[in-house]
Backbone bond lengths (Angstrom), bond angles and torsions (degrees), N, CA, C in turn:
res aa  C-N    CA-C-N  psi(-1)  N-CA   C-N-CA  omega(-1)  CA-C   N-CA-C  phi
1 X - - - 1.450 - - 1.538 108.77 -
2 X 1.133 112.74 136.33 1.474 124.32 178.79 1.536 132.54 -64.67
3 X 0.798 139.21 92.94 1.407 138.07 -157.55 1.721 131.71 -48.49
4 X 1.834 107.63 61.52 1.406 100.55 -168.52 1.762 144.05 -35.79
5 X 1.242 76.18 -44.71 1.844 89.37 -162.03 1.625 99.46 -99.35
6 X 1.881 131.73 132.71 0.954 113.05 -174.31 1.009 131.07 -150.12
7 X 1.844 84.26 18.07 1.710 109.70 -176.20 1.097 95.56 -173.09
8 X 1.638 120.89 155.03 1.414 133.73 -175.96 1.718 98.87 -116.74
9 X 1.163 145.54 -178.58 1.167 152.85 171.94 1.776 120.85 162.86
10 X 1.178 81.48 107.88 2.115 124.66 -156.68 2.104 70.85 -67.34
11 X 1.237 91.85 134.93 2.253 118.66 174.16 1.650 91.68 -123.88
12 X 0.897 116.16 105.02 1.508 128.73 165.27 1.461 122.88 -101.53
13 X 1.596 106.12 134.53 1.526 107.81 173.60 1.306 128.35 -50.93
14 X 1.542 137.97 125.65 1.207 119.95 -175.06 1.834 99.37 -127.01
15 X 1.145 122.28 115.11 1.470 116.21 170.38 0.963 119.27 -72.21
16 X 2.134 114.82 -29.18 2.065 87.01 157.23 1.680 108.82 -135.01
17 X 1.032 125.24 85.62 1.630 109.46 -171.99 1.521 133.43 -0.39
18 X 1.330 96.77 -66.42 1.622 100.91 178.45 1.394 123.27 -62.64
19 X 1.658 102.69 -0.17 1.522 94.59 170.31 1.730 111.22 -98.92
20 X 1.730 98.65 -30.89 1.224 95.10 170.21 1.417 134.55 -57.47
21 X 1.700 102.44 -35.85 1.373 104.62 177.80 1.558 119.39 -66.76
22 X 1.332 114.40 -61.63 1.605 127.60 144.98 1.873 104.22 -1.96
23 X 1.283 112.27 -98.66 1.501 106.90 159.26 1.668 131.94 8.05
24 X 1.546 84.79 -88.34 1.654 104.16 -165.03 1.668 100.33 -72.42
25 X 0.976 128.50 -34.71 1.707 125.92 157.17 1.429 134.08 -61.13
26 X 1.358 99.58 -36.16 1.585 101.04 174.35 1.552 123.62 -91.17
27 X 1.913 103.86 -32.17 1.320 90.67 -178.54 1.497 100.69 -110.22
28 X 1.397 132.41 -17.01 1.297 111.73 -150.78 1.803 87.56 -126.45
29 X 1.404 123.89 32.56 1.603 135.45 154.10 1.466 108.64 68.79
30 X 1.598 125.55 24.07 1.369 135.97 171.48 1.300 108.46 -55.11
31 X 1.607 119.71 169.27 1.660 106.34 151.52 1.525 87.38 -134.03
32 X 0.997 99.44 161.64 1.865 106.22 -174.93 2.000 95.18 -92.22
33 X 1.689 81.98 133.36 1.708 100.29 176.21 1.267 114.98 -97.64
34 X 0.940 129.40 -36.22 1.627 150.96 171.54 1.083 134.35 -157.15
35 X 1.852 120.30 163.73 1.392 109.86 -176.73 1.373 106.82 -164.95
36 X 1.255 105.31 132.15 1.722 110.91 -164.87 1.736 99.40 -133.15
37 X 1.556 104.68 -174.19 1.566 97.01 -155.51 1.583 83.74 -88.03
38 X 1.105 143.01 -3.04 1.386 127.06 157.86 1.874 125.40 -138.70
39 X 1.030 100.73 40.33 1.441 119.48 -164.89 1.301 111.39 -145.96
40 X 1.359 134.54 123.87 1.136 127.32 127.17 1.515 130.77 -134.44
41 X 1.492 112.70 -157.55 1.362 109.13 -134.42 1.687 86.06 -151.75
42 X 1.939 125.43 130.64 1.236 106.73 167.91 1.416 105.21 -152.03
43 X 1.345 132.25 151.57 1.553 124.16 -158.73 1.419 103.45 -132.32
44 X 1.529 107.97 173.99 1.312 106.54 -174.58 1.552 99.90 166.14
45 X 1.444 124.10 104.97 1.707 133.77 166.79 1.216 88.37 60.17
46 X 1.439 140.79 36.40 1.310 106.20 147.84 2.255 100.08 114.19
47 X 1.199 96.23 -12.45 1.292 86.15 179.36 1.968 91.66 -125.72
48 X 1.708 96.77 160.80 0.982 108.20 177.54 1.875 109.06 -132.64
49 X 1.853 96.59 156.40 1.232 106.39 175.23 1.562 108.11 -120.08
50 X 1.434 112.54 157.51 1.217 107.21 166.35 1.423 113.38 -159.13
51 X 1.241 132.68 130.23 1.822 168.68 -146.80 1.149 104.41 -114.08
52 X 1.444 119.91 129.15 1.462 137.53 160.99 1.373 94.34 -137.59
53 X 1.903 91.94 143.23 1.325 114.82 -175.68 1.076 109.96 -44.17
54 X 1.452 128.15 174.32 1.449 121.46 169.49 1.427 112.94 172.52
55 X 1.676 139.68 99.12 0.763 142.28 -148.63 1.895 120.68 -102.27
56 X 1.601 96.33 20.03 1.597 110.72 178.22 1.123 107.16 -96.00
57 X 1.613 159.69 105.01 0.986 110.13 163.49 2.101 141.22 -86.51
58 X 1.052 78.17 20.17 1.536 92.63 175.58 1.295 114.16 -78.36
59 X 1.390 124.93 -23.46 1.631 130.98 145.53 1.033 113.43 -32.15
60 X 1.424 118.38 -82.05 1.222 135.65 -169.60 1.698 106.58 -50.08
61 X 1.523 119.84 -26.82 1.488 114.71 -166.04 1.451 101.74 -98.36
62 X 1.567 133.44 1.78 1.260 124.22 157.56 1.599 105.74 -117.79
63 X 1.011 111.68 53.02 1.534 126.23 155.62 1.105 114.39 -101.29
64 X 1.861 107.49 155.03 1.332 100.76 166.33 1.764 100.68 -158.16
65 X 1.515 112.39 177.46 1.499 108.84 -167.75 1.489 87.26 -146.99
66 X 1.243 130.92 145.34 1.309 142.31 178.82 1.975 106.76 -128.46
67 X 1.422 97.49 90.27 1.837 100.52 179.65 1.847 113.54 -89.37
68 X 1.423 108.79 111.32 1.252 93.56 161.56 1.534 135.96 -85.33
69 X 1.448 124.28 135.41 1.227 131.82 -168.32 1.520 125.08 -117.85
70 X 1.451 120.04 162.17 1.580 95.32 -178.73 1.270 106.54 -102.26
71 X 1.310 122.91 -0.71 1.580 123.65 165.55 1.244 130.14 -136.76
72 X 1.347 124.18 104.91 1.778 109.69 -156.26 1.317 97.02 -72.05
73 X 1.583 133.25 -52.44 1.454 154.99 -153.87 1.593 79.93 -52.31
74 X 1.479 121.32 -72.03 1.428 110.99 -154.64 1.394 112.99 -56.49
75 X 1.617 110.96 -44.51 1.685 123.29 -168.03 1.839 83.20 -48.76
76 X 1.214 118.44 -44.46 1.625 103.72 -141.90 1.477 93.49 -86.51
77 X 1.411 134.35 -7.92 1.087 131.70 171.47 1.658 122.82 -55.25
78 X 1.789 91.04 -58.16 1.304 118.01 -171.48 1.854 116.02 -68.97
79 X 1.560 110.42 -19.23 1.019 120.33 -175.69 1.779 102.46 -88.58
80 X 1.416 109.84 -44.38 1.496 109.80 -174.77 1.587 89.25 -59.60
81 X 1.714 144.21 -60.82 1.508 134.78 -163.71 1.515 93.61 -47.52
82 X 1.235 117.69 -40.77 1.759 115.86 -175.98 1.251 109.61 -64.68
83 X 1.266 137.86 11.42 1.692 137.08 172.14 1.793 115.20 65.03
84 X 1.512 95.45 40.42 1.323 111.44 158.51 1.507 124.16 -111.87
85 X 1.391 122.43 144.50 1.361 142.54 -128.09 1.812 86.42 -140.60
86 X 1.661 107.64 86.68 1.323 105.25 -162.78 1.380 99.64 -162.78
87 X 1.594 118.83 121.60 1.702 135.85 167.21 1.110 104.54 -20.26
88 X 1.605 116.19 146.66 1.920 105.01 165.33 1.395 100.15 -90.97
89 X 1.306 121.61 165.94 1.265 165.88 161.49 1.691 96.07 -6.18
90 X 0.939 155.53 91.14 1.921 144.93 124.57 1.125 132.41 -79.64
91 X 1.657 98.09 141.13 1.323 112.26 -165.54 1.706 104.09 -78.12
92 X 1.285 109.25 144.73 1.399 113.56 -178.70 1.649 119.91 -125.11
93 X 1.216 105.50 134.49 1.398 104.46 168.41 1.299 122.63 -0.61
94 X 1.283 128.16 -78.85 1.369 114.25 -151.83 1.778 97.89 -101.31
95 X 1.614 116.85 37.12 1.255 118.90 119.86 1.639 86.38 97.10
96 X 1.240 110.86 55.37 1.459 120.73 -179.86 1.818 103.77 -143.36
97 X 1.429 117.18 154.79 1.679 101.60 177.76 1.667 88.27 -123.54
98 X 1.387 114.07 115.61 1.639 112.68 174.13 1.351 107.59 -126.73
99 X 1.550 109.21 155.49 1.609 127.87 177.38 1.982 77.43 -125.67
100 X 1.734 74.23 166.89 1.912 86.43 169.07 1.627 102.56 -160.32
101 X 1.323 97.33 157.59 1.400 100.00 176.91 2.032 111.11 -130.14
102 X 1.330 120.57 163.30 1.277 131.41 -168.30 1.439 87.00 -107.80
103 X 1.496 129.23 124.55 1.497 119.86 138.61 1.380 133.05 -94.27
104 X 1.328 115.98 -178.24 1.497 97.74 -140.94 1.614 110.75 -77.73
105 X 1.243 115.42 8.70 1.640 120.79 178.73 1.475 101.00 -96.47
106 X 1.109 126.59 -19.55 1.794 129.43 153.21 1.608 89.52 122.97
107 X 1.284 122.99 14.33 1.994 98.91 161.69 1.223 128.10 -111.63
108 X 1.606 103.35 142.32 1.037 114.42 -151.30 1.692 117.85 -95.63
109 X 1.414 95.61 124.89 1.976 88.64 -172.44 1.429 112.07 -93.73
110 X 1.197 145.61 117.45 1.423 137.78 168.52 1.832 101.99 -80.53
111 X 1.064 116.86 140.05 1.282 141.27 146.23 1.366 121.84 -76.51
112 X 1.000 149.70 140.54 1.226 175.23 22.16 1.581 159.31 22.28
113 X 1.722 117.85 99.80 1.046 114.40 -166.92 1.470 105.20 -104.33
114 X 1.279 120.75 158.29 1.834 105.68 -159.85 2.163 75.85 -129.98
115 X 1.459 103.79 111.93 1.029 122.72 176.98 1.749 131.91 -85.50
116 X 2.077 103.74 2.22 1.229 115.64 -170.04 1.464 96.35 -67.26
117 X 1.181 99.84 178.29 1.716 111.82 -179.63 1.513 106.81 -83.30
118 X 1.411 119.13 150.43 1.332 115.09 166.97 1.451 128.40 -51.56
């Protein structure tokens, strides 16, 4: 059988782009992929985000994005030098170690390190 599906990629509310992009580049180490008058686009190791305008923000505040990583401790290191104001890293039940952060349109990304054994 052929392998349909082969990537996931989280569309998040953004009430103003240029702040989102601004954001996800400056503090959380994105580089911007594209940008249209209601679209954008932002990358980073291999995963991607992407923003459509959106002028609710209560959208944006029951959103959410789940990133897996291979080191939460470091991500959360590198993000606090980035002038983020964010819990360290706990291990959770079903055997993952995540921090998360709110951006400024209110959605929330958890990070994720998946701690099962190989």
């Amino acid at each position: 059988m052929t392998r349909q599906i082969t990537n996931t990629v989280p569309v998040l509310a953004s009430l103003d782009l240029d702040a989102s992009i601004a954001f996800y580049v400056e503090r959380l180490g994105f580089a911007e992929a594209a940008r249209y008058e209601d679209y954008a686009i932002v990358r980073r190791d291999g995963c991607e985000i992407h923003f459509w305008a959106c002028s609710e923000r209560r959208i944006a505040e029951n959103t959410s994005c789940y990133v897996r990583v291979a080191d939460a401790q470091a991500l959360h290191e590198e993000l606090s030098r980035n002038g983020l104001q964010m819990e360290p890293p706990v291990v959770r039940p079903w055997g993952m170690k995540e921090c998360h952060v709110i951006d400024p349109h209110g959605n929330l990304l958890k990070f994720g390190e998946d701690l099962s054994p190989a």
